[in-house]
C-alpha positions as a Markdown table, in Angstrom:
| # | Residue | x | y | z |
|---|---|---|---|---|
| 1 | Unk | 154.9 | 189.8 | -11.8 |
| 2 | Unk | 154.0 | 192.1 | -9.3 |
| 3 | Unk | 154.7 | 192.1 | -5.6 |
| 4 | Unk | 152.5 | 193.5 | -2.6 |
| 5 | Unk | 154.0 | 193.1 | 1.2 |
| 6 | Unk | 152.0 | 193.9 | 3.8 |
| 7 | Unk | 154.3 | 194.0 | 7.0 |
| 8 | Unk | 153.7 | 194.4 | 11.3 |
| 9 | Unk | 156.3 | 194.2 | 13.5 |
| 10 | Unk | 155.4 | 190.1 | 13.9 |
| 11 | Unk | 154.5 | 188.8 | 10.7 |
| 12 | Unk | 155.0 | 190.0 | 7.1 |
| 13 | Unk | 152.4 | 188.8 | 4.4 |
| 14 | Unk | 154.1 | 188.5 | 0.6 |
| 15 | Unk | 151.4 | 188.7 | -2.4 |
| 16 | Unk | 153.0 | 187.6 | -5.9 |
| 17 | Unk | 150.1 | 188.8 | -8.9 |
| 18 | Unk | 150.1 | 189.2 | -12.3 |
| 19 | Unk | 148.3 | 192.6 | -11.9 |
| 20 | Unk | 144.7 | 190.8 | -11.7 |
| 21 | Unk | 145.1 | 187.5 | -10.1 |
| 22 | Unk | 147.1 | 185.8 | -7.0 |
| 23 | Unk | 149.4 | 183.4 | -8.0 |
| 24 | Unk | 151.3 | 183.1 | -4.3 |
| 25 | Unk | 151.1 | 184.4 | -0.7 |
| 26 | Unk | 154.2 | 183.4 | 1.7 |
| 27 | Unk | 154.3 | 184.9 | 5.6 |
| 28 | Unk | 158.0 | 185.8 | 6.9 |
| 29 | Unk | 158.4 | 187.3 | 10.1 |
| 30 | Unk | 158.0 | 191.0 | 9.8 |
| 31 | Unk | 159.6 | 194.2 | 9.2 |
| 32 | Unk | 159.8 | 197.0 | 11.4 |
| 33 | Unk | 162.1 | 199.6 | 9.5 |
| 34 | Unk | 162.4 | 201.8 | 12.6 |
| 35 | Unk | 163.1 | 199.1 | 14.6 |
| 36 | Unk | 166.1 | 197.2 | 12.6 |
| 37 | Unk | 169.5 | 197.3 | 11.5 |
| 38 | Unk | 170.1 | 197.5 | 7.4 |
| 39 | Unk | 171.5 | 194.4 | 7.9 |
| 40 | Unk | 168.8 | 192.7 | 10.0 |
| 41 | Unk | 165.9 | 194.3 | 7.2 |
| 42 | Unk | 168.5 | 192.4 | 4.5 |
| 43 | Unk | 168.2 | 189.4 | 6.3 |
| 44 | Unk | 164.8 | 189.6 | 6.5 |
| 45 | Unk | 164.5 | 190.5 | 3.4 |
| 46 | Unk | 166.5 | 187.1 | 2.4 |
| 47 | Unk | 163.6 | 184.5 | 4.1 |
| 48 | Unk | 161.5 | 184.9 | 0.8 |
| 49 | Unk | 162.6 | 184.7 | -2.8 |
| 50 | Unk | 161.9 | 188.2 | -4.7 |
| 51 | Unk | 164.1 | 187.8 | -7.6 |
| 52 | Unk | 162.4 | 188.5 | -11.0 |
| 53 | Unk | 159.5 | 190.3 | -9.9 |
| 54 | Unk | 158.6 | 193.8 | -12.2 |
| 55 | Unk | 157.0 | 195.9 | -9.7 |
| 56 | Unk | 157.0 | 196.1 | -5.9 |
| 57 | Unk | 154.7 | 197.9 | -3.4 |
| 58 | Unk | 156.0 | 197.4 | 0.3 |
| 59 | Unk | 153.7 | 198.3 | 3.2 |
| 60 | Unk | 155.5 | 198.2 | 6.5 |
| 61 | Unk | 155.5 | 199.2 | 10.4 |
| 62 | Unk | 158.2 | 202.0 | 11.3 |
| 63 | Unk | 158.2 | 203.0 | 7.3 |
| 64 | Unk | 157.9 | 206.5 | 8.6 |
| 65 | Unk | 159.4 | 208.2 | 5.6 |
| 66 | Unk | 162.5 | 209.6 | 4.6 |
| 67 | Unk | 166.4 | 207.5 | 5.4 |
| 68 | Unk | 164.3 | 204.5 | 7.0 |
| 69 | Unk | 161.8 | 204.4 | 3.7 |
| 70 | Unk | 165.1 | 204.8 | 1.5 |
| 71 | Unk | 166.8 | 201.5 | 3.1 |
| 72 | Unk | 164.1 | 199.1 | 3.1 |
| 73 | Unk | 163.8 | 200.4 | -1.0 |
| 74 | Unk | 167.5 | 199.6 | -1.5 |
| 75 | Unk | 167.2 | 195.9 | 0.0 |
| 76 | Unk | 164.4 | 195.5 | -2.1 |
| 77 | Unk | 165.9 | 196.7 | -5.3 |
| 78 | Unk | 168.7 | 194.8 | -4.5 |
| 79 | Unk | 167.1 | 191.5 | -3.4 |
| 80 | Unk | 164.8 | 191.4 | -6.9 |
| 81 | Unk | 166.7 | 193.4 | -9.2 |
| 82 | Unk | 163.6 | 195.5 | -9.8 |
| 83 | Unk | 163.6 | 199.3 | -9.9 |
| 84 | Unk | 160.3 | 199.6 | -9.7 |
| 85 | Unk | 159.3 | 199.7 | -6.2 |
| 86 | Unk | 157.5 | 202.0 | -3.2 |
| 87 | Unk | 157.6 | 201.9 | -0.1 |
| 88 | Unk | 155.0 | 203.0 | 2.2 |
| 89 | Unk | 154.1 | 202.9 | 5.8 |
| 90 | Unk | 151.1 | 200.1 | 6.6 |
| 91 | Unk | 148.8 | 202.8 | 7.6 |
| 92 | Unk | 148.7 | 203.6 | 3.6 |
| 93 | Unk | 148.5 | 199.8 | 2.9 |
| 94 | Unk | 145.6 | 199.6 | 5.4 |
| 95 | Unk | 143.8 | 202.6 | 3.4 |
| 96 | Unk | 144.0 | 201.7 | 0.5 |
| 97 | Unk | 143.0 | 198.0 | 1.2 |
| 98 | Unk | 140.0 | 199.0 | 3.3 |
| 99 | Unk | 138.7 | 201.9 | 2.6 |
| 100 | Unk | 140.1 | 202.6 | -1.1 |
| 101 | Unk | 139.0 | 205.9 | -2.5 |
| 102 | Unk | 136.4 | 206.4 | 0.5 |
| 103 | Unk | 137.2 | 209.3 | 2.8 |
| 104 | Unk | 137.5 | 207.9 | 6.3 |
| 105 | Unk | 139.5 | 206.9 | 9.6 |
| 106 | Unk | 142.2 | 204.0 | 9.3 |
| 107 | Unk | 143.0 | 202.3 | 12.1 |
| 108 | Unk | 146.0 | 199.1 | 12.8 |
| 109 | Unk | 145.6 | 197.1 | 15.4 |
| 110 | Unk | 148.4 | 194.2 | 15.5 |
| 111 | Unk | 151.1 | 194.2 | 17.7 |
| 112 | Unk | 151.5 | 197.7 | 17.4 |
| 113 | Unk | 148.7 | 200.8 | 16.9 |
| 114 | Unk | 148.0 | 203.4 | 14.6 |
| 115 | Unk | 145.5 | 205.7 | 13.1 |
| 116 | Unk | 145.3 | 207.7 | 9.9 |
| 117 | Unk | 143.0 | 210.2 | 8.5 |
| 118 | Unk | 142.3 | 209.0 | 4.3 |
| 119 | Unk | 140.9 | 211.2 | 1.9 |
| 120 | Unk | 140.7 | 208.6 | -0.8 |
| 121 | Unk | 143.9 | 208.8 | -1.9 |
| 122 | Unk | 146.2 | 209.8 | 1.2 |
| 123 | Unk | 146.7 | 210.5 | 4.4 |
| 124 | Unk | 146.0 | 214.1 | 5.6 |
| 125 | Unk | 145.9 | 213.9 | 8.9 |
| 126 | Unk | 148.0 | 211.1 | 11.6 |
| 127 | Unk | 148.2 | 211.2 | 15.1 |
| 128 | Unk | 151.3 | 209.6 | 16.3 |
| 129 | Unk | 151.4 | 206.2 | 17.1 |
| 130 | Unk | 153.6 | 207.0 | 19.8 |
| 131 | Unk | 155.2 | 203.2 | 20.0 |
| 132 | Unk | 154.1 | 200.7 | 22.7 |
| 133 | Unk | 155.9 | 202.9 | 25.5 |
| 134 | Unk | 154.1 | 206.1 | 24.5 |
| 135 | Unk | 151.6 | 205.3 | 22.7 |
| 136 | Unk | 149.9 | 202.6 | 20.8 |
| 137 | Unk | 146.8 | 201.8 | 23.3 |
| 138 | Unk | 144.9 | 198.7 | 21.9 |
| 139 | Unk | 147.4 | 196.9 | 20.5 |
| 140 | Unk | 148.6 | 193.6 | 21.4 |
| 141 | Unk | 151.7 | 195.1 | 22.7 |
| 142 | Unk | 150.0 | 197.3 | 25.1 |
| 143 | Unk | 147.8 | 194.5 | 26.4 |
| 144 | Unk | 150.4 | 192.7 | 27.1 |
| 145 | Unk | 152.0 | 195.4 | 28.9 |
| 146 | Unk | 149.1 | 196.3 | 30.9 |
| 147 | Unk | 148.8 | 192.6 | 31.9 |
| 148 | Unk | 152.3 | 191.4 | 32.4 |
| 149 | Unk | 152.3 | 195.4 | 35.2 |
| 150 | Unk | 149.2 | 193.6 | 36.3 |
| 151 | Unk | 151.2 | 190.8 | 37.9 |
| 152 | Unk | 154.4 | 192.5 | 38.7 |
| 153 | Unk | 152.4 | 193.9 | 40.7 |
| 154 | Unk | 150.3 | 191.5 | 42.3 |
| 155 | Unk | 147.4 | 193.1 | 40.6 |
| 156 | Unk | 146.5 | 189.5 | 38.3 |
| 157 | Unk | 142.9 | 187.6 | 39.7 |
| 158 | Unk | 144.8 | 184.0 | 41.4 |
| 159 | Unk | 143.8 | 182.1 | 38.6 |
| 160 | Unk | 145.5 | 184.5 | 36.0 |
| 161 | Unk | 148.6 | 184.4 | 38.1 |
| 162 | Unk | 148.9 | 180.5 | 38.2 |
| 163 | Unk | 148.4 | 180.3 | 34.3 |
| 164 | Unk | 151.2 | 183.0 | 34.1 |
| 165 | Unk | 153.2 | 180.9 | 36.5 |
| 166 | Unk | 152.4 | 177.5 | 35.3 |
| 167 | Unk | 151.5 | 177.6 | 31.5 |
| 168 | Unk | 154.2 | 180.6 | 30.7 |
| 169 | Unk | 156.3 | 179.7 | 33.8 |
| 170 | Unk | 156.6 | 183.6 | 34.7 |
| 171 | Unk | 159.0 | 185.5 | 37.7 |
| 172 | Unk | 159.9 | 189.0 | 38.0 |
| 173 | Unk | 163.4 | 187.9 | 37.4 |
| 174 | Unk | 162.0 | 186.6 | 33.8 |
| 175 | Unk | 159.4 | 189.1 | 33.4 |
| 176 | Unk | 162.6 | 192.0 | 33.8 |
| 177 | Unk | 164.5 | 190.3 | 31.6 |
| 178 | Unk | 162.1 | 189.5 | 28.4 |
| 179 | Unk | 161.3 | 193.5 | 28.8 |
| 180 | Unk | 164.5 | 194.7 | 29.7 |
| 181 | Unk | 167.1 | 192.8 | 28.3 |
| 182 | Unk | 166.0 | 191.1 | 25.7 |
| 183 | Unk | 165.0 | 192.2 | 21.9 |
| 184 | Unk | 161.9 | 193.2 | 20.6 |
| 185 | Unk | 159.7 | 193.1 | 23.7 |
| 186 | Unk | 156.9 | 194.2 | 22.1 |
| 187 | Unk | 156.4 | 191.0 | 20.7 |
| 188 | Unk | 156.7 | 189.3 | 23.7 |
| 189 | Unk | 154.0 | 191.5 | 25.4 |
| 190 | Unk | 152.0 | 191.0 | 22.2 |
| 191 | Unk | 152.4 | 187.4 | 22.4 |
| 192 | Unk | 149.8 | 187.4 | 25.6 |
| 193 | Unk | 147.0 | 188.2 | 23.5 |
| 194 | Unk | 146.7 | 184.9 | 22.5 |
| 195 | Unk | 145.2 | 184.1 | 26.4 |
| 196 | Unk | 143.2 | 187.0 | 26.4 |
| 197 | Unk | 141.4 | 186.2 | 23.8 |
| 198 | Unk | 141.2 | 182.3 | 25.6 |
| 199 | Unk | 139.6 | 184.2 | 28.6 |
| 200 | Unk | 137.4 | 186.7 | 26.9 |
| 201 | Unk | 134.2 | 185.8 | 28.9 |
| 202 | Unk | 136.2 | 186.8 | 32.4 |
| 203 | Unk | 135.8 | 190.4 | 34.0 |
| 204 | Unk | 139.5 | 190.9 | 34.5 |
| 205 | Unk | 139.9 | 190.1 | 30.6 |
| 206 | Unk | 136.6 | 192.0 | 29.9 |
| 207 | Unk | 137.7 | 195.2 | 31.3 |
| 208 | Unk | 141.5 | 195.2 | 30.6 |
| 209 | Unk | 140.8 | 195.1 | 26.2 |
| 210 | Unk | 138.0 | 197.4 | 26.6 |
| 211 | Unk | 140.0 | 199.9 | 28.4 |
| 212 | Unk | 142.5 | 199.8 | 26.1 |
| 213 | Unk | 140.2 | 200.1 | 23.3 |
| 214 | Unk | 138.2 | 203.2 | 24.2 |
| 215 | Unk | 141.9 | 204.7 | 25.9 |
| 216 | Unk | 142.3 | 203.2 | 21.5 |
| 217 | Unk | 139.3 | 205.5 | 20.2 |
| 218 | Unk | 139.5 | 208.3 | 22.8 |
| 219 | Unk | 143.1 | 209.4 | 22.3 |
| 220 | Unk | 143.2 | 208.3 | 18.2 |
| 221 | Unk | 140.1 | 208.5 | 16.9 |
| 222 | Unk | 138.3 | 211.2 | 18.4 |
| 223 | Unk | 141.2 | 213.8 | 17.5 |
| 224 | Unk | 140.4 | 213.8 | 13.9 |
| 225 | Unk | 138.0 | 216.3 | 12.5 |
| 226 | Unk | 134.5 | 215.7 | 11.7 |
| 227 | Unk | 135.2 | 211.8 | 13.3 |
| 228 | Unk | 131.6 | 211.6 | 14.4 |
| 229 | Unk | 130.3 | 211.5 | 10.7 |
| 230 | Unk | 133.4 | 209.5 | 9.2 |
| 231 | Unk | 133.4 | 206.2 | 8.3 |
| 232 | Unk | 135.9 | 204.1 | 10.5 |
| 233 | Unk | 138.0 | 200.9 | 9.0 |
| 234 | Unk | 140.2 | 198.7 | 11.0 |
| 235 | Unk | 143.1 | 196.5 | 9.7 |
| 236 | Unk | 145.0 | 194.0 | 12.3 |
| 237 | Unk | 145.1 | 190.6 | 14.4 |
| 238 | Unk | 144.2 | 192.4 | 17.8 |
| 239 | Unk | 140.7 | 194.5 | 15.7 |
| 240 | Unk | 139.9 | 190.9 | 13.9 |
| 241 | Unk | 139.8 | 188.2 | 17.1 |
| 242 | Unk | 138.5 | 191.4 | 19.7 |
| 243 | Unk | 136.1 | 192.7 | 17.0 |
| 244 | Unk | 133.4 | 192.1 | 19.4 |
| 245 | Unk | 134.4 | 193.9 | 22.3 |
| 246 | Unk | 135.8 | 196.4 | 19.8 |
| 247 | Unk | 132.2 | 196.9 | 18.1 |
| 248 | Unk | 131.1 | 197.4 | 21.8 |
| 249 | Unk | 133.1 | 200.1 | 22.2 |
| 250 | Unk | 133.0 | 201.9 | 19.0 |
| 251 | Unk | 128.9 | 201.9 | 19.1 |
| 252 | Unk | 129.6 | 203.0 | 23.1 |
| 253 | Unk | 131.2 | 206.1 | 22.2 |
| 254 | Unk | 129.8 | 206.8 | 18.8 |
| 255 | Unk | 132.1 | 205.7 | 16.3 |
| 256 | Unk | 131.1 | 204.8 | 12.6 |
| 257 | Unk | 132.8 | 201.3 | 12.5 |
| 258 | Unk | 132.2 | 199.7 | 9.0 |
| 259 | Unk | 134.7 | 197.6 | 8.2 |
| 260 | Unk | 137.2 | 195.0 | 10.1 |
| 261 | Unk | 139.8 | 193.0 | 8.5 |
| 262 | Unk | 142.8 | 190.5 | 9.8 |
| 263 | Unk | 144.8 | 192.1 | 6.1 |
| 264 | Unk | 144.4 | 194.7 | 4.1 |
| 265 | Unk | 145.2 | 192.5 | 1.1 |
């Protein structure tokens, strides 16, 4: 049996096959290798059943290459008792799950962002991601971000403030300490996507994902050679439910979007 993991920072998606067919898929929460301890990718590892399996192709977030790669291998190996496995960051998984042997652009947008340049059979060319503090404009994280500054400072339209207030029951005493104190608050910015996407048809929402969508293409994108005549592929929650204002800004500054998927597998 072979096993393909496709893993964000939120959610990781586990595909048992027998080379041809699916026989399972089961979601965990996901794995950022960058972001966790040994022990935490161990316990994490531990949600899901692995033992038995032949062959395993892991495709995670943070999987940068190198000591972090090396550890989430180890777990595996150890988890399954398979020496057969790979591990590769989720750009990779997102090219070869979109775009295959096709030269082109791959692009993630989840919680976090990314971009890749594919030749067909691997990446040549990345500008770096950067992370939701420096980097990773369009993603859920930075959304989030760029609303949840928004209100800090007095910035949200009233009836954005009272859902934020009401719905999420929101302070700057809470808002400093879900970003400040408390793990992994890039989900938590990530996690306001969700009433984005519920207020899509409002100018406030309107203009806050397309700026961070062309910010997206402008500072990604656009930096890899020959862009205008590539094909573009795009693998992630925050692509799949904005695809529309996405497409709007890909055909607005001339990108080659072809394909848009949720997961690469």
């Amino acid at each position: 049996m072979e096993l393909i993991v496709d893993s964000g920072s939120t959610k990781a998606k586990w595909i048992f096959t027998d080379g041809e067919n699916i026989i399972r898929q089961e979601f965990t929460t996901g794995i950022n290798a960058a972001q966790l301890t040994r022990e935490e990718i161990r316990k994490k590892i531990g949600e899901i059943d692995i033992r038995g399996v032949q062959r395993i192709r892991f495709y995670g977030a943070g999987c940068v290459g190198g000591e972090v790669n090396l550890v989430v291998e180890q777990e595996l190996a150890a988890a399954s008792g398979c020496s057969d496995v790979c591990v590769n960051s989720d750009i990779v998984g997102a090219a070869v799950g979109t775009l295959g042997t096709r030269k082109g652009i791959i692009c993630i947008l989840g919680t976090g962002a990314n971009s890749a340049l594919w030749d067909g059979e691997k990446i040549v060319s990345k500008i770096n991601a950067g992370g939701y503090i420096l980097g990773d404009e369009g993603s859920g994280a930075v959304m989030g971000r760029q609303l949840i500054s928004d209100y800090v400072k007095g910035l949200t339209p009233a009836w954005m403030t009272d859902i934020l207030e009401e719905k999420y029951g929101l302070s700057y005493a809470i808002v400093v300490d879900k970003v400040y104190r408390q793990p992994m608050p890039n989900r938590w910015l990530a996690g306001f996507a969700k009433l984005l996407a519920e207020h899509r048809q409002d100018w406030y929402v309107r203009d806050l994902v397309s700026s961070a969508f062309r910010m997206f293409i402008e500072r990604n994108v656009c930096r890899y050679e020959g862009w205008e005549n590539l094909e573009c592929a795009v693998v992630g929650s925050i692509g799949y439910y904005f695809s529309i204002e996405f497409r709007e800004v890909c055909s607005e500054l001339g990108v080659n979007l072809q394909v848009i998927k949720k997961d690469p597998f």
